[in-house]
TORPA-4810 file (N, C-alpha, C, O; in nm, 3 decimals):
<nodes>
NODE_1_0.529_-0.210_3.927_0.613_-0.096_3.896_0.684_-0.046_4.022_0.791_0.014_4.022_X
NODE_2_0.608_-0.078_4.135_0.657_0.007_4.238_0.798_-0.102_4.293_0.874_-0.066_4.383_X
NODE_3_0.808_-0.206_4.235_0.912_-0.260_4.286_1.072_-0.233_4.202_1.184_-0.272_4.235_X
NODE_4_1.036_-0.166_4.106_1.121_-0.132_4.007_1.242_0.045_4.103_1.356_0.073_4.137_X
NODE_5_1.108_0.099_4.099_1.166_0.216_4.193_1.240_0.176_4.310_1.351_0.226_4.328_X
NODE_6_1.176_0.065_4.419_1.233_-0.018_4.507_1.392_-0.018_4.450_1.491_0.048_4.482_X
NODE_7_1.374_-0.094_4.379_1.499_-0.174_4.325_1.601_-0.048_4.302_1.687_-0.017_4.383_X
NODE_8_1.573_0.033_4.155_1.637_0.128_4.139_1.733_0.209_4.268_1.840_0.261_4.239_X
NODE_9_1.694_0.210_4.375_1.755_0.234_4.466_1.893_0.215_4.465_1.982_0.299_4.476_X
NODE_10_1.900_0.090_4.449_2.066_0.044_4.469_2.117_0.101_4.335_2.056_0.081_4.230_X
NODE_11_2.223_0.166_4.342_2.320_0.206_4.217_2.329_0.102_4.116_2.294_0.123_4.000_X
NODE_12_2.401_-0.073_4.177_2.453_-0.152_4.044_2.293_-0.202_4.008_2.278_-0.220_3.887_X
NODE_13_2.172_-0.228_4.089_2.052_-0.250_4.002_2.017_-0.181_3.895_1.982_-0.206_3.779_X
NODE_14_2.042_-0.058_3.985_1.975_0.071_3.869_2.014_0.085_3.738_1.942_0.116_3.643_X
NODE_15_2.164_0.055_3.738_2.235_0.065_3.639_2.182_-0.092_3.512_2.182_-0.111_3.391_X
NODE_16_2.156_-0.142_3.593_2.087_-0.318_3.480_1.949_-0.250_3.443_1.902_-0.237_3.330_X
NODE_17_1.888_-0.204_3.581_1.735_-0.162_3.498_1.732_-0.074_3.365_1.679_-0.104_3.258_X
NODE_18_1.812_0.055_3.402_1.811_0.118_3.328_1.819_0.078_3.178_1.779_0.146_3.084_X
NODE_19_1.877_-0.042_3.173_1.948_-0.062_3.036_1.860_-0.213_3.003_1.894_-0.293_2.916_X
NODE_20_1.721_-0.229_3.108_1.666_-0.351_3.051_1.505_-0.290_3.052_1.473_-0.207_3.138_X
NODE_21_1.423_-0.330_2.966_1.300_-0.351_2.985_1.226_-0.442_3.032_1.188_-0.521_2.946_X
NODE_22_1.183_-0.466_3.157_1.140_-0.590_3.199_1.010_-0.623_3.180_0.955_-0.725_3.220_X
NODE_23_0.956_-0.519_3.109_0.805_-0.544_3.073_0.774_-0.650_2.930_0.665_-0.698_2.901_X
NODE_24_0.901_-0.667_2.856_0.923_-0.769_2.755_0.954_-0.886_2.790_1.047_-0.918_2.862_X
NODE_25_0.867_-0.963_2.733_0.900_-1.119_2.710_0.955_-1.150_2.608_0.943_-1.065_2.520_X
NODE_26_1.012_-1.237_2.581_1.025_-1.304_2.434_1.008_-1.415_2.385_1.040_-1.523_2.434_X
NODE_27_0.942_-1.389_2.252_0.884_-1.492_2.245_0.971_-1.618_2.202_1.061_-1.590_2.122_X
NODE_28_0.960_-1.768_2.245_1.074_-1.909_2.172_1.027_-1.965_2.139_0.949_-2.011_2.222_X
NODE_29_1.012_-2.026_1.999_1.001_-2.124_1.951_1.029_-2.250_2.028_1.121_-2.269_2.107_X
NODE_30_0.926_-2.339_1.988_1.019_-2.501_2.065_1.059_-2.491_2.173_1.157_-2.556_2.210_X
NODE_31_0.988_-2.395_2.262_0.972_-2.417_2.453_1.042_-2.540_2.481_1.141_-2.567_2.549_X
NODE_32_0.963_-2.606_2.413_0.942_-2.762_2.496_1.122_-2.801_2.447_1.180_-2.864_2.535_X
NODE_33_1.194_-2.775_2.339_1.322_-2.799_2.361_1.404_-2.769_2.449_1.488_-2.838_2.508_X
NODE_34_1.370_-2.630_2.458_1.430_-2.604_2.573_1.453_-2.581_2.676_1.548_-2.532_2.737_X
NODE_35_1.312_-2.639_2.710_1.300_-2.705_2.881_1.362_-2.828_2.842_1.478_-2.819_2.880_X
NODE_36_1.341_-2.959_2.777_1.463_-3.061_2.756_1.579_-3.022_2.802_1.612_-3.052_2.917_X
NODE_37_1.671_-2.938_2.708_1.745_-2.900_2.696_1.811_-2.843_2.896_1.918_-2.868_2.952_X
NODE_38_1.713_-2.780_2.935_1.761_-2.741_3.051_1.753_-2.857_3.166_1.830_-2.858_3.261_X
NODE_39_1.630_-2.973_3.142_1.645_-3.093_3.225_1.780_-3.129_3.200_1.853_-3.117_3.298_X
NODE_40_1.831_-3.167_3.102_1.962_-3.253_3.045_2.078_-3.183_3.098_2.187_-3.239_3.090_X
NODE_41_2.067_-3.050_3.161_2.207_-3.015_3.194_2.206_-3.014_3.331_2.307_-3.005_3.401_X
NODE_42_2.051_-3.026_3.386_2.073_-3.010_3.548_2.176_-3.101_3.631_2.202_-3.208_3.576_X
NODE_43_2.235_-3.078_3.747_2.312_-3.129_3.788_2.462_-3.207_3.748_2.539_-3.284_3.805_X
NODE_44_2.453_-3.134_3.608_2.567_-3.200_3.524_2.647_-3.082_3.494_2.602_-2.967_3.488_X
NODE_45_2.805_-3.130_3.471_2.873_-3.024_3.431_2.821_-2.983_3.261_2.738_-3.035_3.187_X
NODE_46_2.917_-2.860_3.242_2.853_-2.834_3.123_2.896_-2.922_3.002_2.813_-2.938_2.913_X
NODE_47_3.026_-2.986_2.989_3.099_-3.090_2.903_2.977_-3.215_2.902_2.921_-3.246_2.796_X
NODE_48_2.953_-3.262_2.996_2.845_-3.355_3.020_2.744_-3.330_2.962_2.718_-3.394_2.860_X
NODE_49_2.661_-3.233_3.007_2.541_-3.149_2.955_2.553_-3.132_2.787_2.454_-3.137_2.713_X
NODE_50_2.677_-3.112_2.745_2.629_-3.105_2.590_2.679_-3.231_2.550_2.724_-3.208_2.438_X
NODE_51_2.695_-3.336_2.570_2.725_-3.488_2.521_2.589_-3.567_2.523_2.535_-3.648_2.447_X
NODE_52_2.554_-3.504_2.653_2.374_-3.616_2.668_2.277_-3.517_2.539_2.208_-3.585_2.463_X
NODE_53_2.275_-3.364_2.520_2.249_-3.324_2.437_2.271_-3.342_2.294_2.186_-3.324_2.206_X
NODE_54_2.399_-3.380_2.277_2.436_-3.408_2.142_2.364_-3.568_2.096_2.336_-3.614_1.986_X
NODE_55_2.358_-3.596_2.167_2.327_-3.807_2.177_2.216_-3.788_2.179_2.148_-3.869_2.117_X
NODE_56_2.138_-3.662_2.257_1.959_-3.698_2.229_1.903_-3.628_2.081_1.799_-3.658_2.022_X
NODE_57_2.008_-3.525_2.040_1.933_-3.488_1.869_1.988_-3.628_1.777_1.932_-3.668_1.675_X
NODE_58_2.078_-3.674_1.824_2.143_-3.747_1.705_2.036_-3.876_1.696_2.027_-3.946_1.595_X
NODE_59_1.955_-3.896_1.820_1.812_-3.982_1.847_1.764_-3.983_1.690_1.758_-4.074_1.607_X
NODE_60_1.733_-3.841_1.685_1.626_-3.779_1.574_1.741_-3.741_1.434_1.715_-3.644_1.362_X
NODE_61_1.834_-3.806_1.416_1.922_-3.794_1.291_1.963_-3.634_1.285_1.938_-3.574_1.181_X
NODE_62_2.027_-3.559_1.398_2.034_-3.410_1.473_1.953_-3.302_1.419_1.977_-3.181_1.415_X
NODE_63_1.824_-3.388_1.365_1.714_-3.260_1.368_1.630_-3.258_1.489_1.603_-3.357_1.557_X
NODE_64_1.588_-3.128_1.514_1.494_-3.086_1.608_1.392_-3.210_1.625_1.378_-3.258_1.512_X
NODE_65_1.307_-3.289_1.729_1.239_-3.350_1.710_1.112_-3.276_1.765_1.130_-3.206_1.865_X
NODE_66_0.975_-3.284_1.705_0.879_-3.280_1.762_0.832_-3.350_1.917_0.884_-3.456_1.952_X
NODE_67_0.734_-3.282_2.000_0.700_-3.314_2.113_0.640_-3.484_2.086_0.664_-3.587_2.148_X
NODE_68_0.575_-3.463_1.993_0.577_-3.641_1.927_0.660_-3.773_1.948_0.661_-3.879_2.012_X
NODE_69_0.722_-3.707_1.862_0.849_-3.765_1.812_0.937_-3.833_1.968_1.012_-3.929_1.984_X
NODE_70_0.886_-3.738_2.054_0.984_-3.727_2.136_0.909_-3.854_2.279_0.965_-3.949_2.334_X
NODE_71_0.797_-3.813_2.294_0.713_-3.877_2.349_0.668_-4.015_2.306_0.569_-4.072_2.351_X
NODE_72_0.772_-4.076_2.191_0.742_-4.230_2.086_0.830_-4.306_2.131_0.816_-4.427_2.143_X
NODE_73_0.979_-4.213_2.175_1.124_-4.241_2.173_1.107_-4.323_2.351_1.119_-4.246_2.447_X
NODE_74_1.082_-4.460_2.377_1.081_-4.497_2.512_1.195_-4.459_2.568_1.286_-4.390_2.521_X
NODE_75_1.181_-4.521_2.700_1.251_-4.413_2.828_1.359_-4.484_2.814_1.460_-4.414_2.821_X
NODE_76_1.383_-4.621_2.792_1.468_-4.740_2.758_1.582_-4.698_2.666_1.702_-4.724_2.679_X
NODE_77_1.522_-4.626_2.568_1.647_-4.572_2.486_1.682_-4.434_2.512_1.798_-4.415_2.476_X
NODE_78_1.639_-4.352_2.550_1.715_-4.236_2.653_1.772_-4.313_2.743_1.887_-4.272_2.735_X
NODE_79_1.774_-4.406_2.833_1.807_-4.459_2.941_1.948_-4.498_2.872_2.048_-4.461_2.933_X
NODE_80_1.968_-4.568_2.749_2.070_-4.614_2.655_2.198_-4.499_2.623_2.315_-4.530_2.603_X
NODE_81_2.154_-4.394_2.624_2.241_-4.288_2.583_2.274_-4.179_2.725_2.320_-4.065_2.730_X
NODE_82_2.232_-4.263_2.818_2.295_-4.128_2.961_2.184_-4.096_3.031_2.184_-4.136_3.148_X
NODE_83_2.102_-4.042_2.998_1.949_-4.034_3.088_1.900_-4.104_3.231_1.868_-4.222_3.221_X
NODE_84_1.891_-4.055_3.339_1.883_-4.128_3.407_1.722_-4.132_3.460_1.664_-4.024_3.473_X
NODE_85_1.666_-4.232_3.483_1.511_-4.261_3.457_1.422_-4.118_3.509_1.330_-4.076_3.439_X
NODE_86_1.458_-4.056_3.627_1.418_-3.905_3.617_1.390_-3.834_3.490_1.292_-3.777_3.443_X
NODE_87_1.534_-3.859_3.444_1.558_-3.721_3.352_1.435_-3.738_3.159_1.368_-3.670_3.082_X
NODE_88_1.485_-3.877_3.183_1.361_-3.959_3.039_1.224_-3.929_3.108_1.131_-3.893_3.035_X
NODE_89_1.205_-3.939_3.236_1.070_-3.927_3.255_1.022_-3.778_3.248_0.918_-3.742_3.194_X
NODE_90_1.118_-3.690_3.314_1.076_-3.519_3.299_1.060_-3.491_3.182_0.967_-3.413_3.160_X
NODE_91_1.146_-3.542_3.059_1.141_-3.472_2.935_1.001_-3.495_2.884_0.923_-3.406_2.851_X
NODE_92_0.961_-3.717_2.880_0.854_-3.702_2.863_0.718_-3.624_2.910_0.616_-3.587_2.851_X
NODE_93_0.751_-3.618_3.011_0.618_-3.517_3.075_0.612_-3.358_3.030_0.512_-3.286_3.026_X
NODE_94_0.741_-3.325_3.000_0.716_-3.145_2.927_0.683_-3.165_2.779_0.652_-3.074_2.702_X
NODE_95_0.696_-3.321_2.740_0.629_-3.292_2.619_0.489_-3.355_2.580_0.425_-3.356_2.475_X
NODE_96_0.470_-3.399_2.686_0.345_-3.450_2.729_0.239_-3.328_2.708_0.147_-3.311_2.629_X
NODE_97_0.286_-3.260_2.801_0.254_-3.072_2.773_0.187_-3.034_2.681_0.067_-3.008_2.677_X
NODE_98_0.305_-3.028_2.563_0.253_-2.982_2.458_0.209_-3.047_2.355_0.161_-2.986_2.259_X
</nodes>
């Protein structure tokens, strides 16, 4: 708390605090998508970022896939659609996770 008062200090903070509760989380469904989701755009523009996205639901016929599902799909065929062996390997491991 005491870093809140800290903060408040500065006028344009104060003005965000005021108008946020930071003691809320919220809760997401399907985490694990969208940590995917955020591997797949790193270092990529955003046009890019939603093409390797669009090509990895269309994997799963553009439904959501399970951490399963996802962890069945070898690295070989992410590798096929843009993925570069990093990026197939991070996804598998956050869904390794769960």
């Amino acid at each position: 708390m005491e870093h809140i008062i800290h903060l408040s200090k500065d006028k344009k903070l104060k003005s965000l605090i005021d108008t946020q509760d930071p003691f809320v989380l919220l809760k997401r469904n399907k985490v694990y998508l969208h940590l995917c989701a955020s591997i797949l755009s790193q270092q990529l523009s955003t046009k890019v970022a939603k093409v390797l996205h669009t090509r990895f639901l269309a994997l799963y016929k553009g439904k959501e896939p399970a951490p399963k599902q996802i962890l069945e799909t070898p690295a070989t065929v992410f590798r096929s659609i843009g993925f570069s062996n990093a990026k197939a390997s991070y996804v598998h491991n956050v869904c390794r996770f769960f």
